[in-house]
ZATIKOL-820523 format. One record per residue: z, x, y of N, C-alpha, C in turn. Coordinates in steps of 0.02 Angstrom, whole numbers, padded with zeros to 5 digits, always signed. Each point is the difference from the previous one (the first is absolute). Last residue first. Example, Ala and Ser with C-alpha at 12.3 -4.5 7.8 and 13.67 -1.06 7.14 Angstrom:
! residues 2
+00354+00642-00112+00003+00042+00059+00037-00039+00055 -00004+00015-00286+00000-00045+00059+00000+00045+00060 
//
This chain:
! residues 225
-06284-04746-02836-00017+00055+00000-00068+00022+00029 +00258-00169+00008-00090-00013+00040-00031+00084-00019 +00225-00121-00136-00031+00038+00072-00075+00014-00021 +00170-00220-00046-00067+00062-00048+00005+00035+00065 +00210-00157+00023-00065+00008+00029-00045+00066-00036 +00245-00066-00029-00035-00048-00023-00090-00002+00001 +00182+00131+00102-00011+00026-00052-00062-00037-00056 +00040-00064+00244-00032+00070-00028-00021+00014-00063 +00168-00191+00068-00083-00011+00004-00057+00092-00017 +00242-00001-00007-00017-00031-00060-00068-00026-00011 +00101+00119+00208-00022+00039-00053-00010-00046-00052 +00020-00123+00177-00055+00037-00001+00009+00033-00041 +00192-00109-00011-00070-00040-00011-00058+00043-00006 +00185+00091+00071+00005-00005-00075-00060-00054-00033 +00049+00049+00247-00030+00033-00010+00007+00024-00097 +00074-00202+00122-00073+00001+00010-00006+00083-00011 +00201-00060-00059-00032-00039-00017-00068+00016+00003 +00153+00109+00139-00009+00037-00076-00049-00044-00032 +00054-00077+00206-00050+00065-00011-00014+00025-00047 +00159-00181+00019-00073-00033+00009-00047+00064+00015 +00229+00042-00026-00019-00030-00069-00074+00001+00019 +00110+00056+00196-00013+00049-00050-00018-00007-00054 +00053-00188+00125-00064+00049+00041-00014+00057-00057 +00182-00097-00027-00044-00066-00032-00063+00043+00014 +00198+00125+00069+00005-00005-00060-00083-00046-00009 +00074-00016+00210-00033+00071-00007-00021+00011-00088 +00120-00186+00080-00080-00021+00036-00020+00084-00015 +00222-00022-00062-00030-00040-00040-00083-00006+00011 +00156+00100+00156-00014+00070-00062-00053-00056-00058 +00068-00114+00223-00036+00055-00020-00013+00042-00024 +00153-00166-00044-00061-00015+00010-00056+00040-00014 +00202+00082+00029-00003-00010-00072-00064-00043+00011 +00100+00050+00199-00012+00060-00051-00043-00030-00042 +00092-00155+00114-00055+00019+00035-00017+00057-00043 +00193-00089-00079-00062-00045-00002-00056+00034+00017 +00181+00102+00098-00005+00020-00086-00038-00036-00017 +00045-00078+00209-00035+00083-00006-00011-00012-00077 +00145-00157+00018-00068+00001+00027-00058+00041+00029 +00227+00002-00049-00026-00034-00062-00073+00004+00026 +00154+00083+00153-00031+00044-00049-00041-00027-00061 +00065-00145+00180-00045+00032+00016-00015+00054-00044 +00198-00163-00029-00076-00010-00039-00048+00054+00024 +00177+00071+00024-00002+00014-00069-00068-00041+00008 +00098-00006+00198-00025+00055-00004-00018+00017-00072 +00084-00194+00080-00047+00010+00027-00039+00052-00013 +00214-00043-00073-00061-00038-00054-00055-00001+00015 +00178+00085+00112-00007+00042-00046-00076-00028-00045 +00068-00090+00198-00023+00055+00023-00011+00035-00076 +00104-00183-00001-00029-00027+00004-00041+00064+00014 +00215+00026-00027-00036-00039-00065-00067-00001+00000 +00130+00056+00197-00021+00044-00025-00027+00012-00084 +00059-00190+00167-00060+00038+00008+00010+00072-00038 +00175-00140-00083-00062-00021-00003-00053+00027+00050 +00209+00066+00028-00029+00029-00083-00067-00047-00018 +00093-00047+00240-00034+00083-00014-00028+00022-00079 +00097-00231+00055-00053+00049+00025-00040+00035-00002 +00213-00045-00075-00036-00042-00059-00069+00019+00041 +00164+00090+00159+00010+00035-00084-00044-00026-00037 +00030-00117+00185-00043+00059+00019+00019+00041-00080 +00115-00209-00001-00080-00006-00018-00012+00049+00011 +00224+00042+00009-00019-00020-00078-00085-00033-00002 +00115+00037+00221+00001+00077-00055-00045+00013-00061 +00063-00203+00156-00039+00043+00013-00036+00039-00039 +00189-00115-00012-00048-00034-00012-00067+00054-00002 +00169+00063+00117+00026+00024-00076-00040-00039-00045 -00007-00025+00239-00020+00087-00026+00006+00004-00068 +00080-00217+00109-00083-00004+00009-00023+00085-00038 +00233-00015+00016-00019-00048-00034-00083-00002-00003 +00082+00096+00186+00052+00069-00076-00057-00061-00070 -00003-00108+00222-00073+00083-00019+00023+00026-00074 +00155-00164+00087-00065-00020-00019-00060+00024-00019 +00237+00104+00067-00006-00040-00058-00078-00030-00021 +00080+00099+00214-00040+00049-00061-00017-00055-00064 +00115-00078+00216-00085-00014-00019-00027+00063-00040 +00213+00020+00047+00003-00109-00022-00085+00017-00007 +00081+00181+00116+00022+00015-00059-00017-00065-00032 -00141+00009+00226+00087+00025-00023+00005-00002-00078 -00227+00008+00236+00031-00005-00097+00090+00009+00000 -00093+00012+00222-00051-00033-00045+00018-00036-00068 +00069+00168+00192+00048-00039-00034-00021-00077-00032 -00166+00151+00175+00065-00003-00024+00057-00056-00042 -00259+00006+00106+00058-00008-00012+00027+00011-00038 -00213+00043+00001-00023-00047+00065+00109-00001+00008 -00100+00087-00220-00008+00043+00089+00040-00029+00068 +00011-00037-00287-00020-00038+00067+00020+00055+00041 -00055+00014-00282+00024+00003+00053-00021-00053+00060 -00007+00087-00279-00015-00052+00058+00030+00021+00063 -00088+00085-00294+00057+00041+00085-00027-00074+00034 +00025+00043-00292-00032-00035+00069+00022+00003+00077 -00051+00158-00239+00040-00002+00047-00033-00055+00035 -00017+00133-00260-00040+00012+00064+00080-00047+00061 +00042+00062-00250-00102+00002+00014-00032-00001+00051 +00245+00050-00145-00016-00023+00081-00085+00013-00007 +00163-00025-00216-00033+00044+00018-00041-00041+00088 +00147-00137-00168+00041+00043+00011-00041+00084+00042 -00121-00209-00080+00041+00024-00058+00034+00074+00016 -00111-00085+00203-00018-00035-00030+00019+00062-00073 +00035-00038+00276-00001+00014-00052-00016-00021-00060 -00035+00045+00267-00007-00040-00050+00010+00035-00065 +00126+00004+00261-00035+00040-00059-00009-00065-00057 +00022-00045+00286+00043-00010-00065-00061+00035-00058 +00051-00027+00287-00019+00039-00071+00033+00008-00067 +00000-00077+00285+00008-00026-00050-00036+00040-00041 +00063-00019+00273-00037+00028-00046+00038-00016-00078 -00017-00006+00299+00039-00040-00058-00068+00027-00056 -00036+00158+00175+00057-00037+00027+00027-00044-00083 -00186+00198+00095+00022-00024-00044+00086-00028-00004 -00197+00158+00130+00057-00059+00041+00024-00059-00053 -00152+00209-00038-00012-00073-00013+00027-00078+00049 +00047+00252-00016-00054-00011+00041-00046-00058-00011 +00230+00040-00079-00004-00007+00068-00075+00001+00031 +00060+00005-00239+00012-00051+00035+00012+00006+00099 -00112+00166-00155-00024-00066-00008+00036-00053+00053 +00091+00217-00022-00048+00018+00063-00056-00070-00031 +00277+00054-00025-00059-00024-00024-00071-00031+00034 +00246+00036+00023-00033+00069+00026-00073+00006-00039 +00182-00190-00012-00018+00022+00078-00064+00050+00001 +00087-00119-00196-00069+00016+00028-00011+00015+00076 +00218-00023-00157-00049+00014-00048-00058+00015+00028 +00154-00117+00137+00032+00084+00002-00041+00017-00046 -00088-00207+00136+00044+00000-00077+00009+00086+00005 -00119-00125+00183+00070+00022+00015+00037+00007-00070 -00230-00066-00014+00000+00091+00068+00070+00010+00033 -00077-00196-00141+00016+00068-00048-00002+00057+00047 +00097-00253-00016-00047+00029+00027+00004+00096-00014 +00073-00200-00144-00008-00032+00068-00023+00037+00072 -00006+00045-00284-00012+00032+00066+00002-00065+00063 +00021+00025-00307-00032-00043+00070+00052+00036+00037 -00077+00057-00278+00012+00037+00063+00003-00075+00059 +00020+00062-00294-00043-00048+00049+00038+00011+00071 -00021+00171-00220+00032-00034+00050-00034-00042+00037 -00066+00196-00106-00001-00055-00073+00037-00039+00017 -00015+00227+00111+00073-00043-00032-00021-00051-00040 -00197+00116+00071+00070+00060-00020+00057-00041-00020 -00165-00124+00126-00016+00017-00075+00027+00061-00027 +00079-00101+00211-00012-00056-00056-00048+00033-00056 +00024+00167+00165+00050-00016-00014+00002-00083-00038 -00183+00070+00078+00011+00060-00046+00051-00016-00031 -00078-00156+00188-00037+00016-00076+00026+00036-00061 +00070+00023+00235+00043-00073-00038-00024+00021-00073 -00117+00137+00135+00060+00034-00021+00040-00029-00029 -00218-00039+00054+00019+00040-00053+00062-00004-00022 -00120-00185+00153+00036+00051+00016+00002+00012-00086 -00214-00102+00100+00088-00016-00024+00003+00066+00022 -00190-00036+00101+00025-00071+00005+00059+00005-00039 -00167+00173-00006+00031+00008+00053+00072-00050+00021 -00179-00011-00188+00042+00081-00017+00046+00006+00064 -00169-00187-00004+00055-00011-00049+00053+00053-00010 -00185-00095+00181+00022+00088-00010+00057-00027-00030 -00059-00227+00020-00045+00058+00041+00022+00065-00015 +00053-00241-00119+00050+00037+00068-00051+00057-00002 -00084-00239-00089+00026+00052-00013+00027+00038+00053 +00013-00254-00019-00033+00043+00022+00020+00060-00002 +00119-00216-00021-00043+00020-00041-00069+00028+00017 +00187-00044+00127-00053-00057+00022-00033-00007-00068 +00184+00134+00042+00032-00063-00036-00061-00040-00008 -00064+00267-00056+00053-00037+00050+00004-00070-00002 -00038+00230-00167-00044-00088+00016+00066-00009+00059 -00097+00181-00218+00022+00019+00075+00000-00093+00032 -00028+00152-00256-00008-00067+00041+00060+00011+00065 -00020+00170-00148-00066-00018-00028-00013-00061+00023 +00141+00238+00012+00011-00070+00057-00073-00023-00023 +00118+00217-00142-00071-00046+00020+00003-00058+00042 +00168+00238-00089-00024-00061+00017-00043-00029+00037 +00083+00200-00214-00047-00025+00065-00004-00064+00030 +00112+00115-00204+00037-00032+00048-00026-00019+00067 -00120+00047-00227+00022+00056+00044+00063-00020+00043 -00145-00185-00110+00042+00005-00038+00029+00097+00015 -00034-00172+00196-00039+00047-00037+00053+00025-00077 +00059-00211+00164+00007+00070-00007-00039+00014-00056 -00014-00199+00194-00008+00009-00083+00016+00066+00009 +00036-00193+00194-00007+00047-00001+00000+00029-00087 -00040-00185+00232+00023-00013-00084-00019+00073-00026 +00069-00135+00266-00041+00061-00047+00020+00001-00078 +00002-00147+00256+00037+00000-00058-00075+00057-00051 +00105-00129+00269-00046+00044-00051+00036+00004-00051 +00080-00134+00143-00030+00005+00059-00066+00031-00064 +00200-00162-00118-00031+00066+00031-00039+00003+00053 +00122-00171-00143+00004-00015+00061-00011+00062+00052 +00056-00065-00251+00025+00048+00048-00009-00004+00082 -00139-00090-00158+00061-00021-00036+00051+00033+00028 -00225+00026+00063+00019-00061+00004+00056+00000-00009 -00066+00212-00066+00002-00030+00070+00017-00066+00008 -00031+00059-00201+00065+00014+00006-00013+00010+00082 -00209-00084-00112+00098-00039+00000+00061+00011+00015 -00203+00153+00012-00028-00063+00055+00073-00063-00020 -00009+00192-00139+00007+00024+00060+00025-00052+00053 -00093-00052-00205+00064+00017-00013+00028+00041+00081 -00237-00071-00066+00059-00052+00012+00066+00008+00017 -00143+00177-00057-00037-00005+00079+00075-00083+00022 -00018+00109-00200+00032+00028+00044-00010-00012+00061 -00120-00089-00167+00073-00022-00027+00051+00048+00059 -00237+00025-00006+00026-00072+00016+00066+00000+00003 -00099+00192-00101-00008+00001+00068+00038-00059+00037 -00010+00038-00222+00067+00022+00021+00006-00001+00083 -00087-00182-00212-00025+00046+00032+00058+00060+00062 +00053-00203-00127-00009+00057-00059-00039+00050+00049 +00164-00243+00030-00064+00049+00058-00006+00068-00061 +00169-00180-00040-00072-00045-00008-00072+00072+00025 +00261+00036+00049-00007-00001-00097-00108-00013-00007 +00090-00051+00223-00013+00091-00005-00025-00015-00069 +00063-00206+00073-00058+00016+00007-00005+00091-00005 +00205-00090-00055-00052-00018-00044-00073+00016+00010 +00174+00052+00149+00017+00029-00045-00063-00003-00059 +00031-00121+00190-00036+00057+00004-00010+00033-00034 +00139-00160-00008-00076-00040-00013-00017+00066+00011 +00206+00051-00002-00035-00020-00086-00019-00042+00030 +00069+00052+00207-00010+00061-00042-00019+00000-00049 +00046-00187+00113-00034+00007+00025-00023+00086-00048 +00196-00114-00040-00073-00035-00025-00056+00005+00031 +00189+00104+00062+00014+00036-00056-00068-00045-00040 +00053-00054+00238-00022+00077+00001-00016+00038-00076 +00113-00234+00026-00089+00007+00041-00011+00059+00001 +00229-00027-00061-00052-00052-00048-00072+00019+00001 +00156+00075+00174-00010+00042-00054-00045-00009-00064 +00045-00136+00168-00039+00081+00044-00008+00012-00044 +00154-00168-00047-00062-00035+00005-00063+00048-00001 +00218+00078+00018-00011-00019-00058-00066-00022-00002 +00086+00001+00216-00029+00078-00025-00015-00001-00071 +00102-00194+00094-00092+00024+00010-00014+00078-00007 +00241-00084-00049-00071-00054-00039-00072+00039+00038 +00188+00087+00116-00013+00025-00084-00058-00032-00048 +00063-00069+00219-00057+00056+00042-00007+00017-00092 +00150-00179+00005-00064-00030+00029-00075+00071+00002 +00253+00022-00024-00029-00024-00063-00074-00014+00008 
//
């Protein structure tokens, strides 16, 4: 009864620990930040060696756009550091994936990432957001085997699905923001035009002027016999 109460307790603390985070994502509008956090928590919250936050191209192209180990320090040659092959497979199934070690799972023996990685406990959960996958949070530990078990998806699965719904509010806002960037800059050419057709127009008045003057002074003038 005693080991049940404190896992309740685990659980209490793992699910209020996720909606504070939760809130501070909702609070983050920028997309760089907001991923850089979201990474840097689900290490903590997991208890990662590394951890990668991954966006798919609206192509199916994927982008590893935050790399971070537990010290909070970026991970070095980002293209070398995951494995594809977990990767591929959590974003083909739209499945949350854990690996107590992946160079004896029958899915990646023959997988030329995880062995030349030496890729051991491993975690990947797909982000989704209104039923369409947008990208992926991968974690892992090197250092040991049998790292992660099935009990510690729940918190990532949870922290990913939070997730989903700011990098989504995010992204449509930098790309709000890119749009407005770019309308004001046309607004503002077109200004610049129109200025300068206006400063050409006034110029052109002020020639005709002075040369409707002089003919009116001419006409005005006896000629000299």
């Amino acid at each position: 009864m005693a080991d049940s109460n404190q896992n309740l307790v685990l659980n209490s603390d793992v699910l209020e620990r996720v909606l504070r985070i939760s809130q501070g994502m909702a609070e983050t509008r920028m997309l760089a930040p907001l991923l850089s956090n979201v990474i840097g928590e689900a290490i903590e919250l997991v208890g990662a060696e590394h951890g990668y936050l991954v966006l798919l191209g609206a192509d199916g192209s994927i982008d590893v756009r935050v790399k971070r180990s537990r010290e909070s320090v970026d991970t070095a040659e980002i293209e070398d550091q995951i494995s594809r092959s977990i990767l591929n497979l959590v974003v083909q199934t739209e499945q949350p994936l854990v690996l107590a070690d992946a160079q004896r799972d029958p899915r990646f023996t023959t997988s030329a990432s995880v062995n030349m990685l030496k890729i051991r406990s491993v975690m990947c959960v797909p982000l989704i957001a209104r039923g369409e996958i947008i990208g992926a949070i991968y974690v892992e530990n090197r250092s040991r085997t049998g790292r992660f078990k099935e009990t510690d998806l729940a918190p990532l699965v949870l922290l990913a699905n939070q997730a989903a719904v700011s990098v989504e509010n995010a992204q449509l806002n930098e790309t709000l923001e890119a749009q407005i960037e770019a309308r004001t800059a046309e607004l503002k050419k077109v200004l610049t035009q129109l200025e300068h057709s206006w400063t050409e127009a006034v110029a052109t008045n002020r020639l005709q002027t002075v040369s409707l003057s002089n003919v009116a002074h001419d006409l005005r003038t006896p000629l000299s016999i």
